[in-house]
C-alpha positions as CSV (number, residue, x, y, z in Angstrom):
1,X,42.2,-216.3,117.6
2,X,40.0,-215.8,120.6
3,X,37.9,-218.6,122.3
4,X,35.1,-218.5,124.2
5,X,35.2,-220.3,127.6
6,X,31.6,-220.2,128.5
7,X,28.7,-221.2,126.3
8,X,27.3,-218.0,124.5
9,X,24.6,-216.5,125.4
10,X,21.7,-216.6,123.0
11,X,18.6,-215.9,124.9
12,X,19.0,-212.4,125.7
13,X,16.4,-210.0,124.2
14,X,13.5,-212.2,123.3
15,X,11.1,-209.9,124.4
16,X,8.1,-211.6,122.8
17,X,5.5,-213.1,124.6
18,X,6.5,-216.7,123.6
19,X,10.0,-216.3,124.7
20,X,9.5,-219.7,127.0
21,X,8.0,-221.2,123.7
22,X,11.4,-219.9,122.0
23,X,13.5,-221.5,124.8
24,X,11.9,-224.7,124.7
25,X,12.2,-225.0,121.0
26,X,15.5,-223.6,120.1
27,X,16.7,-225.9,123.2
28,X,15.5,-229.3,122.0
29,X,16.2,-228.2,118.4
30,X,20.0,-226.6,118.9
31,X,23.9,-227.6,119.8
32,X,23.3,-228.1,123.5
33,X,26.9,-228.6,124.9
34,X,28.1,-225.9,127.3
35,X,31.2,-225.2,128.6
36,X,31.4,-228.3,130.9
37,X,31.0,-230.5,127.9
38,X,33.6,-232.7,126.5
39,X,35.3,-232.6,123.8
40,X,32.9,-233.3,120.8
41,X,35.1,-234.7,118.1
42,X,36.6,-237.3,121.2
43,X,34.9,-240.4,119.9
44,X,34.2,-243.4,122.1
45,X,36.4,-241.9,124.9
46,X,37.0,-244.7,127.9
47,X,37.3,-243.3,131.8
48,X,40.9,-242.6,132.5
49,X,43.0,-245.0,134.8
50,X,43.2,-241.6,136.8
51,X,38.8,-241.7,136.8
52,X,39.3,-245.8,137.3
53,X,42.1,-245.4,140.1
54,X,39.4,-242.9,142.1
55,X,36.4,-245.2,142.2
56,X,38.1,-248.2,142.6
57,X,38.4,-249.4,146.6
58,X,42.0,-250.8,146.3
59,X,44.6,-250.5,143.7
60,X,47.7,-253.1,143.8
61,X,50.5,-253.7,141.9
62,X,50.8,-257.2,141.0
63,X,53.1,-259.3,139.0
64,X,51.7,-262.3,137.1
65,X,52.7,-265.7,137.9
66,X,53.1,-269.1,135.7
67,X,50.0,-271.5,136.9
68,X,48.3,-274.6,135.9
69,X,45.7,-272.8,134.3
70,X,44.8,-274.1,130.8
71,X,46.7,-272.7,128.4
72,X,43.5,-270.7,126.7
73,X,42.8,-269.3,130.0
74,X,42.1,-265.4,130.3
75,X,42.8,-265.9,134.2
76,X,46.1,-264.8,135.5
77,X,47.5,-265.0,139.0
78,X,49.4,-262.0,140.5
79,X,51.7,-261.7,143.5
80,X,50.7,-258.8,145.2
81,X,54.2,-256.1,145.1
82,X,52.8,-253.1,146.4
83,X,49.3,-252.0,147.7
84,X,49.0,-248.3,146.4
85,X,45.4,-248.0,147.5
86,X,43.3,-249.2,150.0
87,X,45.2,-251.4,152.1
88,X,42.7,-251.4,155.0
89,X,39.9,-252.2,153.2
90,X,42.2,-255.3,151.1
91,X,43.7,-256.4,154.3
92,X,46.7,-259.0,154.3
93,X,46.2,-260.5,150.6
94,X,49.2,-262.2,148.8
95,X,47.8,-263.6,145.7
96,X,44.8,-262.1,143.4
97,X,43.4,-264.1,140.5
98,X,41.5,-262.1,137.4
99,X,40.9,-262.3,133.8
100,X,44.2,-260.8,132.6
101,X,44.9,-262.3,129.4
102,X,47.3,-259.9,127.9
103,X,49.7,-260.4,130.7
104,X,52.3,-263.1,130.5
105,X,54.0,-264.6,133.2
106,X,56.5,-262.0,135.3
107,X,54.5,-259.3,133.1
108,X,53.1,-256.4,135.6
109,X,49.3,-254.8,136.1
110,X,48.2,-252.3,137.9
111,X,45.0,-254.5,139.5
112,X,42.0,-252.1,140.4
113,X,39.7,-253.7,142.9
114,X,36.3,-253.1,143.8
115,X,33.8,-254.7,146.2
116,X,31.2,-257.0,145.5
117,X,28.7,-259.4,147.1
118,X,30.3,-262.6,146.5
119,X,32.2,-265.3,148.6
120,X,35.5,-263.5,147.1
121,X,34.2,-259.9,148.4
122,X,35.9,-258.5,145.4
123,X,36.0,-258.0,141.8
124,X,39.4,-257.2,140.0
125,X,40.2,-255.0,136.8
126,X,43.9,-255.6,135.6
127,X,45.6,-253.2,133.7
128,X,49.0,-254.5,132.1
129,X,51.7,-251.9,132.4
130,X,55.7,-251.7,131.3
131,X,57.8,-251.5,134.2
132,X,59.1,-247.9,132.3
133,X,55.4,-246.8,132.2
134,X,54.3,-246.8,136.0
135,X,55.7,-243.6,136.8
136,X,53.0,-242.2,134.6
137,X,50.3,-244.3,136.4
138,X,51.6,-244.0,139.8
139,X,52.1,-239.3,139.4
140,X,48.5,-239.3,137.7
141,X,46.9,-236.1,139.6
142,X,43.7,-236.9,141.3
143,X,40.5,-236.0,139.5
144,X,39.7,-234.4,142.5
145,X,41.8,-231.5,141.2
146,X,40.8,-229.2,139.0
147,X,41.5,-230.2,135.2
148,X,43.0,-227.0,134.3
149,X,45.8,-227.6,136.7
150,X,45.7,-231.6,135.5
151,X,46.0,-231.8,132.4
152,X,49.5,-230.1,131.7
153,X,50.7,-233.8,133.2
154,X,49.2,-235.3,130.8
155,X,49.9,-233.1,128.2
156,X,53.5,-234.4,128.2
157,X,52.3,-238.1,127.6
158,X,50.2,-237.2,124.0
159,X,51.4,-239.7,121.4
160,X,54.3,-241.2,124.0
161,X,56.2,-244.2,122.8
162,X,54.0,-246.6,125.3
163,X,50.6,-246.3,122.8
164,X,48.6,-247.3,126.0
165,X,50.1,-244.5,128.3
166,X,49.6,-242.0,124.8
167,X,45.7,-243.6,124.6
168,X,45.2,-242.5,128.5
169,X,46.5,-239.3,128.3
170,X,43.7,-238.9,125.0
171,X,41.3,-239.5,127.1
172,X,42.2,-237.4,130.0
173,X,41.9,-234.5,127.4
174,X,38.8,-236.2,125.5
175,X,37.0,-236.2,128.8
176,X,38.0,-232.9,130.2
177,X,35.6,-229.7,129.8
178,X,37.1,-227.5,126.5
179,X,37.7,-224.1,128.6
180,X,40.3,-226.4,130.6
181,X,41.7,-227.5,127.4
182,X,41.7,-224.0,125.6
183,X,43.4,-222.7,129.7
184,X,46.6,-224.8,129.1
185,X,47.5,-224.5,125.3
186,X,50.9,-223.5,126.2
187,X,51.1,-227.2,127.5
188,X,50.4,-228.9,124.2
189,X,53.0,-230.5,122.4
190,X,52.1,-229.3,118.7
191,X,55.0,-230.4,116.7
192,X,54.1,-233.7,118.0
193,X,50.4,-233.3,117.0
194,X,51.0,-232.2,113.8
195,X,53.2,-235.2,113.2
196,X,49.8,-237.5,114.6
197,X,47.9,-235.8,112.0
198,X,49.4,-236.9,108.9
199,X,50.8,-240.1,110.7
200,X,48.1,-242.7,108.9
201,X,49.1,-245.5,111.9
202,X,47.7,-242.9,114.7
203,X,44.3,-243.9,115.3
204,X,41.6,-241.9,113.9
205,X,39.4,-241.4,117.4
206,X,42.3,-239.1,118.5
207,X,42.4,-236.9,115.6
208,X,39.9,-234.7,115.8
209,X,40.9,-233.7,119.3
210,X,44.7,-232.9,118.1
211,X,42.8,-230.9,114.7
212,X,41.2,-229.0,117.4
213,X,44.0,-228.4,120.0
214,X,46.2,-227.1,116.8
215,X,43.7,-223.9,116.8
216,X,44.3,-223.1,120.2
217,X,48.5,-222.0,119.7
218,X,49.2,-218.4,120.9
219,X,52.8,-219.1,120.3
220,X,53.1,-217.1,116.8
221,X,55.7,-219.8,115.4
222,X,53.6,-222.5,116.5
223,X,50.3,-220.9,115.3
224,X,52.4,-220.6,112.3
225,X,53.3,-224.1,112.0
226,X,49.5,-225.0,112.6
227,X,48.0,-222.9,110.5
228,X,49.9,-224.4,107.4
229,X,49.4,-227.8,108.1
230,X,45.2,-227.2,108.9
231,X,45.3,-225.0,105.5
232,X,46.6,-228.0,103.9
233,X,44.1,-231.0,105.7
234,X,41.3,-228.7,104.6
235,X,42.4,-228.5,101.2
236,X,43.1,-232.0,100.5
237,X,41.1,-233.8,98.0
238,X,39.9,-237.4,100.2
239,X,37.1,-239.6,98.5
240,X,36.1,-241.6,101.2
241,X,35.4,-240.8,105.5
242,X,38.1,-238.7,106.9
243,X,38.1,-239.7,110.8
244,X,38.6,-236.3,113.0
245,X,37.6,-234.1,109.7
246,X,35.0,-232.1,111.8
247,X,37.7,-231.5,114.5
248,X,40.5,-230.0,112.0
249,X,37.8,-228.5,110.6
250,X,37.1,-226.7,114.1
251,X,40.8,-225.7,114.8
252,X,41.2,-224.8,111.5
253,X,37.9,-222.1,112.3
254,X,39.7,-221.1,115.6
255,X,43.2,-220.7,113.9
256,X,41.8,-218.3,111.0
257,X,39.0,-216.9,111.6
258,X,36.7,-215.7,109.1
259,X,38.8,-216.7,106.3
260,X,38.8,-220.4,107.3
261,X,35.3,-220.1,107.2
262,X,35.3,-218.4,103.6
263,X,37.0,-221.3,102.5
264,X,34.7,-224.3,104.5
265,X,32.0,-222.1,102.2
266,X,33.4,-222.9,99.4
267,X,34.6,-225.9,99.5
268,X,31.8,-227.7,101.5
269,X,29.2,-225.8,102.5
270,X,28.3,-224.3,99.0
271,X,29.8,-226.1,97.2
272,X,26.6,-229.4,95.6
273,X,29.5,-231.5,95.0
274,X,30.8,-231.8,98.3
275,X,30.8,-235.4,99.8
276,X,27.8,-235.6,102.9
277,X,30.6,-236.8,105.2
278,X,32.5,-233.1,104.6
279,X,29.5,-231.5,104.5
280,X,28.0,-233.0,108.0
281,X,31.9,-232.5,109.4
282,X,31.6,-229.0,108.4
283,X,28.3,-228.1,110.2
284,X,29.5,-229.6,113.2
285,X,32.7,-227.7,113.4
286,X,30.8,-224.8,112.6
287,X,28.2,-225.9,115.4
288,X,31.1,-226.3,117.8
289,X,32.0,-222.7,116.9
290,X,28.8,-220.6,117.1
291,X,29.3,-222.3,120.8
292,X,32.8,-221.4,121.4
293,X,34.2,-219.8,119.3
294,X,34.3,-215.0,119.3
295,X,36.6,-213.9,116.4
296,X,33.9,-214.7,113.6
297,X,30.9,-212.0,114.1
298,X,27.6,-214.2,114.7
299,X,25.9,-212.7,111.8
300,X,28.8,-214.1,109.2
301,X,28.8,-217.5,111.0
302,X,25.0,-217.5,110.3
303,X,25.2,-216.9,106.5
304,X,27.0,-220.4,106.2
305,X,24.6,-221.9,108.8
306,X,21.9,-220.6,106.0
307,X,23.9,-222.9,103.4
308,X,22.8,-225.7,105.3
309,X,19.5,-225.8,104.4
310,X,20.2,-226.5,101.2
311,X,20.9,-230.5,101.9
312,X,17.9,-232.2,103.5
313,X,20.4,-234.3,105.7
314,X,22.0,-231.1,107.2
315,X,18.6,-228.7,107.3
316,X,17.3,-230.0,110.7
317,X,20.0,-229.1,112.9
318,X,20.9,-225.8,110.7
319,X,17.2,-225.1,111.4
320,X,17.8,-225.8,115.2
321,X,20.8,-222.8,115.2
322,X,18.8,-220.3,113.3
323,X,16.3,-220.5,116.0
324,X,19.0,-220.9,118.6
325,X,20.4,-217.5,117.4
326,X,16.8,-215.9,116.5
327,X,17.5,-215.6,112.9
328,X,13.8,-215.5,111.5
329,X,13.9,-214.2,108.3
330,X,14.0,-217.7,106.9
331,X,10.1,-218.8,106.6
332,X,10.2,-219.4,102.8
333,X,13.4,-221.3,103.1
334,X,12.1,-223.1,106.0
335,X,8.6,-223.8,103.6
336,X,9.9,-224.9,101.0
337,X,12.2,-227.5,102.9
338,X,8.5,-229.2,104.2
339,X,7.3,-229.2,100.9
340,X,9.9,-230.4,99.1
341,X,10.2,-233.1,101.0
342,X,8.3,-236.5,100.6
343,X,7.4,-237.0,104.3
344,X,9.9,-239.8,105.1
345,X,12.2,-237.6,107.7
346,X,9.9,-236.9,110.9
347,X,13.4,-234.7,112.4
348,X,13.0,-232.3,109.1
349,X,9.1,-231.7,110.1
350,X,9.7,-231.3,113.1
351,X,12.7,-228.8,112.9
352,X,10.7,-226.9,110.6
353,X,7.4,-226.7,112.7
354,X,9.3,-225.7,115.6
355,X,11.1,-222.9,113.9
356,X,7.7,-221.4,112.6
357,X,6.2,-221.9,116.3
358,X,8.7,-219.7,117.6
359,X,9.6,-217.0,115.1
360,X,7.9,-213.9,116.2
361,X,8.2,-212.5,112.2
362,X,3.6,-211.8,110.9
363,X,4.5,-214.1,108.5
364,X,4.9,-217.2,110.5
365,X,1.4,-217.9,112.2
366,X,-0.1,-218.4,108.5
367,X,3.1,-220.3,107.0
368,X,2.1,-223.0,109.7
369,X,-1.8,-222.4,109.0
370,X,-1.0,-223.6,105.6
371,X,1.2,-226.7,106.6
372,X,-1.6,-227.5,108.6
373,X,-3.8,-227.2,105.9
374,X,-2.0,-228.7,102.9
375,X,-0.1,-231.9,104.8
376,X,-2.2,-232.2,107.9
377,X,-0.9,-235.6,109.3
378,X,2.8,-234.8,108.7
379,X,2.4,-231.0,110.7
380,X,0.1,-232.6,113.4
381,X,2.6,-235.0,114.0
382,X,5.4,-232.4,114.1
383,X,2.7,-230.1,116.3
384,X,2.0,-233.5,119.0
385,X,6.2,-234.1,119.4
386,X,6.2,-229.7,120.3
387,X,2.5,-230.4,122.4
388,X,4.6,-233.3,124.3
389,X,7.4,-231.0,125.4
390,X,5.1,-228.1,126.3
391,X,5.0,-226.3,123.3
392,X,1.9,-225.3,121.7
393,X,0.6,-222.8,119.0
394,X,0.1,-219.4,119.6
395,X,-2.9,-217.5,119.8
């Protein structure tokens, strides 16, 4: 397995005269994370207390008291126990009062405070906390650091007892850029990931990163391990949405190689009875790859981007890599998917008119001449969304 930790780069020898064109295009068209991105199969990831606790003016720690508030009141009052954070700024303050409804009386939260125009001068967040779970909060490095040398810490916390310590450690590593991820594999806890895998009560946002994180082992017995248990997620028959599909998809690509990607073919990618939801979680583990990802060669990766086209739903962003990667020989396919379709999907017109813009190939200038000619509204439109970004035809 070997992983790229900076985005590839797939601009070098254009050495037409539209290579700005190409740029252009292929940029608004194509996968644009890079290596700072985040993780891409992290759905709705929240900032981290650790991202909360750093632009937060004062952080306390409060327990809650009973009060005369009505009983369906969402407002809690805390003694103040320790001011971890900005204790000039707070000054001498006893008692806050926030919307803490989760905390019952003699419960603890971690109160993050921050300052607002108001009579009160402040506005509180409360986060309710186990007495056994502070030490995580408390020992949290400082996002000032580097992730690479943060996210070991947190590491140890994935899928911990306390399921809102394990959620905050998910999103320190949903939120963190992948080459920091990929730097401290040796960290990971994989038996305990695999377990979260098949484990139907762990929630479904966090599988796709732990898919993912499975392809990165260098330990042979772990890789092991990993490799038999993506081998069998991929070939599980599922009729309905698999949540974090597309991310043990993408491990399973790292972990493998070229013959996890003979097998995607088959089972997905070529294969016309294939769910959509596969299919689409397929293409974006492969799009994560062709970013990342250096075992596969680039020319076998794009052979199953090329499968793509055959699904309308799928063609616009396969479309978008082949002209990412300058793979031109693809006019005809690229034709037919305009023709064949009945006009109703601006993105596939325009991901088609921007390939044939760009492609440097004879063929292309009068492959768009007869778009132009045989469905003028639908190419001008595609043409005008390519004008508006600077893009026009050649001469």
């Amino acid at each position: 397995m070997s992983v790229s930790t900076s985005s590839r780069v797939c601009f070098v020898g254009v050495r037409h005269k539209v290579a700005g064109l190409f740029v252009a295009v292929s940029c608004s068209l194509a996968f644009t994370s890079s290596a700072s991105a985040a993780c891409p199969f992290c759905n709705a990831v929240e900032p981290s207390f650790a991202e909360r606790r750093a632009a937060c003016a004062a952080l306390v720690l409060g327990e809650a008291v009973a009060d005369e508030q009505p009983a369906k009141s969402a407002l809690r009052t805390f003694v103040v126990r320790q001011t971890i954070q900005g204790a000039e700024a707070l000054g001498k303050v006893e008692r806050i009062s926030c919307s803490a409804p989760d905390v019952a009386a003699g419960g603890l939260a971690l109160l993050l405070g921050s300052r607002v125009k108001s009579p009160a001068g402040w506005a509180w967040d409360a986060i309710g906390v186990e007495e056994a779970a502070l030490v995580y909060y408390l020992r949290a490095p400082a996002v000032s650091k580097p992730a690479a040398e943060r996210l070991p810490y947190f590491a140890k916390y994935l899928e911990h007892a306390d399921s809102q310590v394990a959620e905050d450690a998910f999103w320190e590593f949903g939120r963190a850029p992948f080459d920091a991820v990929a730097a401290t594999e040796s960290t990971l806890p994989y038996e305990r990931l695999r377990r979260a895998l098949t484990d139907v009560n762990v929630p479904g946002r966090r599988k796709g990163f732990y898919g993912l994180a499975l392809g990165l082992a260098r330990d042979e017995t772990e890789r092991t391990a990993n490799r038999r248990l993506l081998d069998e997620l991929v070939r599980a028959e599922a009729n309905d949405f698999r949540a974090g599909f597309d991310g043990i998809l993408a491990g399973f690509l790292l972990a493998e190689g070229t013959a996890a990607l003979d097998l995607i073919d088959t089972r997905f990618l070529a294969n016309p009875q294939a769910g959509e939801g596969d299919v689409r979680h397929a293409q974006a583990a492969l799009r994560f790859y062709l970013q990342y990802g250096r075992a596969i060669p680039a020319e076998r990766l794009l052979r199953s981007v090329v499968l793509l086209l055959d699904r309308p739903a799928t063609a616009p962003e396969a479309l978008g890599d082949l002209t990412r990667h300058q793979a031109w020989n693809h006019i005809e396919r690229a034709m037919k998917l305009f023709v064949d379709s009945p006009g109703d999907d601006p993105a596939l017109d325009r991901a088609v008119v921007g390939y044939l813009l760009v492609d440097p190939l004879p063929a292309a200038k009068p492959a768009l001449r007869k778009l132009k000619s045989g469905y003028p509204k639908r190419s001008e439109e595609a043409l005008h969304h390519w004008s508006t970004l600077g893009v026009g035809e050649r001469s």
